[in-house]
C-alpha positions as CSV (number, residue, x, y, z in Angstrom):
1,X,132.5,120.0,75.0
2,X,128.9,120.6,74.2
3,X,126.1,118.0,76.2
4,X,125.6,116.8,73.3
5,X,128.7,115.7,72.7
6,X,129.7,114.7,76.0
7,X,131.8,111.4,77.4
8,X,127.9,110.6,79.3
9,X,125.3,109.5,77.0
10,X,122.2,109.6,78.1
11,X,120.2,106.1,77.8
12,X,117.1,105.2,75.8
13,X,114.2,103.7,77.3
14,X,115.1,100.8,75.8
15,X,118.0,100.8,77.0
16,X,117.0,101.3,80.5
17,X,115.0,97.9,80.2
18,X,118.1,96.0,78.9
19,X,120.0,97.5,81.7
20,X,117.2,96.2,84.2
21,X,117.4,92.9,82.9
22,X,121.5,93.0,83.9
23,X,120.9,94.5,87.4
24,X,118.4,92.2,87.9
25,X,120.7,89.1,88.6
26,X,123.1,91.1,91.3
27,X,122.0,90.5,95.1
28,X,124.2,93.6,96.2
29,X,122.7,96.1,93.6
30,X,119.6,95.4,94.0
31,X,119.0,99.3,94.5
32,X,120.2,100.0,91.1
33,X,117.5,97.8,89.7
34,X,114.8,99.3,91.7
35,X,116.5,102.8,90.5
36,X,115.6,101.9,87.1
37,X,113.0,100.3,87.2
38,X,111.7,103.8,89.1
39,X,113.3,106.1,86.5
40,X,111.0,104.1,83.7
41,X,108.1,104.9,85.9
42,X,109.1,108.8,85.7
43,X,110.1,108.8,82.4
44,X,109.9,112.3,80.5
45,X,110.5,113.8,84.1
46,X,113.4,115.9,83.6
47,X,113.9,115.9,87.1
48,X,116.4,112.6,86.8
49,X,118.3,111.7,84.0
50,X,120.1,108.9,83.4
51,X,123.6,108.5,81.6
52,X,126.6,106.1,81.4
53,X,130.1,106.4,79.7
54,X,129.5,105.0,76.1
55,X,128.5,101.7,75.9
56,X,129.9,101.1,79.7
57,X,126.4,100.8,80.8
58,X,126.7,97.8,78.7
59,X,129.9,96.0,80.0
60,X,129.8,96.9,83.4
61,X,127.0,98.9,84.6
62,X,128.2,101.9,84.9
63,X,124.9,104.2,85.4
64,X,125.6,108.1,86.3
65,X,122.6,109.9,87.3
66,X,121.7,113.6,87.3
67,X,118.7,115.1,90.3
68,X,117.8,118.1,89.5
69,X,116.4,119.3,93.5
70,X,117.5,122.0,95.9
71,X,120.7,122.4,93.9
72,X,122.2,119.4,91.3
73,X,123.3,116.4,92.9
74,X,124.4,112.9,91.2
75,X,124.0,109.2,92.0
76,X,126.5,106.9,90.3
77,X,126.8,103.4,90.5
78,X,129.1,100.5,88.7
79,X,129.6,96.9,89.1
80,X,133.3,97.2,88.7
81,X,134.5,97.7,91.7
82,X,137.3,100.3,90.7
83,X,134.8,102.8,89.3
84,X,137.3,103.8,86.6
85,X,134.8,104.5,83.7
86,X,132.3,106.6,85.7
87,X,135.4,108.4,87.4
88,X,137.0,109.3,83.7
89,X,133.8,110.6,82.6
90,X,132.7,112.7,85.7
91,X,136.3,114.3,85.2
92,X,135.7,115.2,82.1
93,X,131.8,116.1,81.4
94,X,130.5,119.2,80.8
95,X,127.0,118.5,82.5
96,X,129.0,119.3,85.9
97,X,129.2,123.0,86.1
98,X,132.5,123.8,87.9
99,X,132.1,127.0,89.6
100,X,129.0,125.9,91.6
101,X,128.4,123.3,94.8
102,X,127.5,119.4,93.8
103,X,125.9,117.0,95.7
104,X,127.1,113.2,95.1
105,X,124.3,110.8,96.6
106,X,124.2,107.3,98.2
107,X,128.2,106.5,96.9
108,X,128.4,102.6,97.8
109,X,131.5,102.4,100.0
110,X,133.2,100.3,97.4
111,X,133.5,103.4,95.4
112,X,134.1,106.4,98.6
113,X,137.8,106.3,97.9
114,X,137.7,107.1,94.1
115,X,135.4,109.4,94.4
116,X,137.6,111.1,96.9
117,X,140.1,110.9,94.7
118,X,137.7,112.6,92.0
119,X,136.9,115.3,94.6
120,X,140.4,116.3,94.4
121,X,141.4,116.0,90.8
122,X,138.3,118.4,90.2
123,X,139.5,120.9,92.9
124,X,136.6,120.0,95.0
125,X,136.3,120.1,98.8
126,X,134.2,118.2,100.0
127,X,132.3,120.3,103.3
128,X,130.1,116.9,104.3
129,X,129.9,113.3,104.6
130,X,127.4,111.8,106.1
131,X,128.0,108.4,106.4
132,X,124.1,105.9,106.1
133,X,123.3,102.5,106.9
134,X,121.6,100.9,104.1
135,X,119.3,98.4,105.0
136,X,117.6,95.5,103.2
137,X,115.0,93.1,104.0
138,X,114.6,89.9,101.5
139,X,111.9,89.7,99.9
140,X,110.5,86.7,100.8
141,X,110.7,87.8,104.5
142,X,109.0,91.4,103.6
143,X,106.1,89.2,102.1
144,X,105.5,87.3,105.6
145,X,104.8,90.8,107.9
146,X,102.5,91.1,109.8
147,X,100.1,94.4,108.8
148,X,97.5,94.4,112.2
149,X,95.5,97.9,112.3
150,X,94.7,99.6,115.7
151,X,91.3,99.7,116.4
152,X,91.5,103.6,115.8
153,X,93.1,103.7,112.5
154,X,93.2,102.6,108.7
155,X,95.7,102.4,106.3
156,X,95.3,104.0,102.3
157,X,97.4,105.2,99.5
158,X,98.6,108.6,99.4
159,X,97.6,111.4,97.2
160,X,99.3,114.8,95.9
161,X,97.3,116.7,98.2
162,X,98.7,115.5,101.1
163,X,102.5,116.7,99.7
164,X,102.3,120.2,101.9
165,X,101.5,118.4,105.3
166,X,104.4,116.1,104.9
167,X,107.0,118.6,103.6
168,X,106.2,120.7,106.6
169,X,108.0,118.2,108.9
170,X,110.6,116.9,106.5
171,X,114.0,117.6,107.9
172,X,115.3,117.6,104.9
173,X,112.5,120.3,102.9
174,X,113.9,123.2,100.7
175,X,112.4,125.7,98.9
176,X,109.6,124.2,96.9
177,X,110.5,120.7,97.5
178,X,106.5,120.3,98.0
179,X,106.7,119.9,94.5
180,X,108.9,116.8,94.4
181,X,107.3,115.3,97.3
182,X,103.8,115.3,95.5
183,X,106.2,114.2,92.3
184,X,107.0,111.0,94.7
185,X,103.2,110.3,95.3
186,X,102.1,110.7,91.9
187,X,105.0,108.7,90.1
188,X,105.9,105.8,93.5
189,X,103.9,105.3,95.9
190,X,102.9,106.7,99.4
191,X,100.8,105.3,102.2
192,X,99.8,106.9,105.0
193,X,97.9,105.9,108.4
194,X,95.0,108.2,109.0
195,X,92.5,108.2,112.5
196,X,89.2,107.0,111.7
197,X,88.2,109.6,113.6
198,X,88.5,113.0,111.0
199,X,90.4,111.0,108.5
200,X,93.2,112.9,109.9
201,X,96.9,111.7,108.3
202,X,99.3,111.1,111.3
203,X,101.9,109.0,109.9
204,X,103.4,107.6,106.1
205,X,105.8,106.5,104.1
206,X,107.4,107.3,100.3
207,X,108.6,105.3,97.8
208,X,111.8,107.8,96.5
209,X,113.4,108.2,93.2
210,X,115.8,105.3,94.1
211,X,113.0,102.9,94.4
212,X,113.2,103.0,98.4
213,X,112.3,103.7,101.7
214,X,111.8,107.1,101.9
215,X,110.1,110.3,104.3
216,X,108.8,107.8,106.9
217,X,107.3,110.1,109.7
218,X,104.8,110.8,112.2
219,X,102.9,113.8,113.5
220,X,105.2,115.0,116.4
221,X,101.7,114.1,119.1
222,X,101.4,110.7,117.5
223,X,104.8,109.5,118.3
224,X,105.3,106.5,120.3
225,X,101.9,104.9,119.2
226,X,103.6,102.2,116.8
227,X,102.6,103.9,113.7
228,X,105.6,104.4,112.6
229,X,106.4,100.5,112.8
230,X,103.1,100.2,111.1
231,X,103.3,102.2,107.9
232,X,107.1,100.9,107.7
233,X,105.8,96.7,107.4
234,X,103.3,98.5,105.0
235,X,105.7,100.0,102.3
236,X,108.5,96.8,103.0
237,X,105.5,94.4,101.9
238,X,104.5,96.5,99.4
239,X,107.6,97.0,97.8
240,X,108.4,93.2,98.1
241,X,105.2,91.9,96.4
242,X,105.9,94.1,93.4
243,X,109.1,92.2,93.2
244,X,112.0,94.3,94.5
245,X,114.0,94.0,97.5
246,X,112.9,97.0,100.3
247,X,115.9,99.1,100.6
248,X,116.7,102.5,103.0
249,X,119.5,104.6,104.0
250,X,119.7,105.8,107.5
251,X,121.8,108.1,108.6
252,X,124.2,106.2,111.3
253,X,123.9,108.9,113.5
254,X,120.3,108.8,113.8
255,X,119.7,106.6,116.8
256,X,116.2,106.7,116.9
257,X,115.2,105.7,113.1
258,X,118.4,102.8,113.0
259,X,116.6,101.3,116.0
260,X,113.1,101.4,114.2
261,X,114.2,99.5,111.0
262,X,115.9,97.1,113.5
263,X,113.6,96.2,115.2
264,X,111.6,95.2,111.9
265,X,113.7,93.1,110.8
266,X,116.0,95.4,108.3
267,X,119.9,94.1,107.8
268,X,122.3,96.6,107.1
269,X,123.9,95.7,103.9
270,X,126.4,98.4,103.7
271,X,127.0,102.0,104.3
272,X,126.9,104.4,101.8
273,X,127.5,108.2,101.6
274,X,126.5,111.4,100.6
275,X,128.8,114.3,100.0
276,X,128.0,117.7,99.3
277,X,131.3,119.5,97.4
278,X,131.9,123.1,96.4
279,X,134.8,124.1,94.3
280,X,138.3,125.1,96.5
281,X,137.7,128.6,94.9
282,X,134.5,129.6,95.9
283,X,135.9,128.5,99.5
284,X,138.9,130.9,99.2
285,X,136.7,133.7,97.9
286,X,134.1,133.6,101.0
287,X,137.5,133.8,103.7
């Protein structure tokens, strides 16, 4: 089966905005919204794409999305609860290559045991699972924060020459990925708390392809100042005044960051997860 022909058809752009207009009236998919409503602000980047089985996007929902990053990954999302239609077509598409590892990103725990199932019917094992907390904040609430500046510092929007600073200490940085953190800046938003003193950038915050919370960090000798608290109120108000619901995952594991959106007020709506899977073969060939 050619892409061209396959069971996933990638959407229009108009398309995309009667899709938004669907998501828009679901509290718990409120991600998928912003997701779109992100994916319109990148659109003719190649570096997300957009599909759905048929017309499914349509009936139910159903939304599978393609990264293109460190190596290919998919997001996919449906508002039947079963995930049948987006499980069919993942089984049977030729935009997954076979032979090589997939990530599968931010799977709402309503869908973790079909896609487990999928894993299996595709002869894929899956090697991690890392389990997130993913926290809201309404939006009315994210409009009331409180944003009060140390005397020492000021708060501005980001730009792509700040993109190698902040890839440096990204955990999560891969080869180039420079490039799609300035992508982030340029096509979200970013904001950053820099010291009066040198205009030096100690701490920010992204806006990710998902629409949310995303690369919030600090300058390892800044921590413990409360900029992290700070920049965090600054991208939640943000997001809520341009009418979306500020989202995050969090690894549950990660002590540390779970307590900081706590303590701002962030609700855990669910967990979600993200796998990375290889194919059973390439396992057996490497023992």
């Amino acid at each position: 089966m050619s892409a061209d022909q396959d069971i996933l058809v990638e959407l229009t752009r108009d398309e995309l905005l009667e899709l938004k207009v669907k998501y828009c009236s679901f509290d718990d998919a409120y991600y998928v919204y912003t997701l779109i409503d992100s994916a319109l602000r990148w659109w003719g980047n190649k570096e997300l794409t957009i599909t759905s089985p048929g017309d499914s996007w349509r009936r139910d929902g159903s939304v599978v999305v393609f990264f293109e990053r460190d190596f290919p990954a998919v997001f996919a999302y449906s508002l039947d609860k079963s995930c049948e239609k987006i499980c069919e077509a993942l089984s049977k598409t030729s935009r997954i290559d076979p032979a090589i590892p997939w990530k599968f990103h931010n799977i709402a725990e309503e869908h973790m045991n079909a896609f487990l199932t999928l894993f299996e019917s595709l002869g894929r094992e899956v090697t991690s699972n890392d389990e997130n907390n993913f926290y809201k904040m309404s939006i009315e609430k994210a409009k009331t924060l409180n944003i009060e500046l140390p005397e020492e510092v000021y708060i501005r929007k980001l730009d792509r020459e700040y993109a190698q600073q902040m890839n440096k200490v990204w955990p999560h940085s891969f080869e180039n990925s420079e490039k799609k953190v300035g992508n982030w800046i340029e096509n979200n938003v970013g904001y950053g708390v820099f010291l009066k003193d040198g205009d030096v950038l100690v701490s920010w915050v992204l806006q990710g392809t998902l629409g949310h919370i995303n690369m919030l960090q600090t300058e390892v000798e800044y921590k413990g100042r409360g900029y992290g608290k700070l920049i965090l109120r600054v991208i939640a108000k943000y997001i809520a005044e341009s009418g979306h619901v500020p989202v995050a995952t969090v690894l549950t594991n990660n002590v540390v960051s779970n307590c900081l959106f706590r303590s701002q007020g962030f609700e855990v709506a669910k967990n979600t997860y993200f796998f990375k899977t290889v194919p059973k073969q390439m396992l057996r060939n490497t023992i």
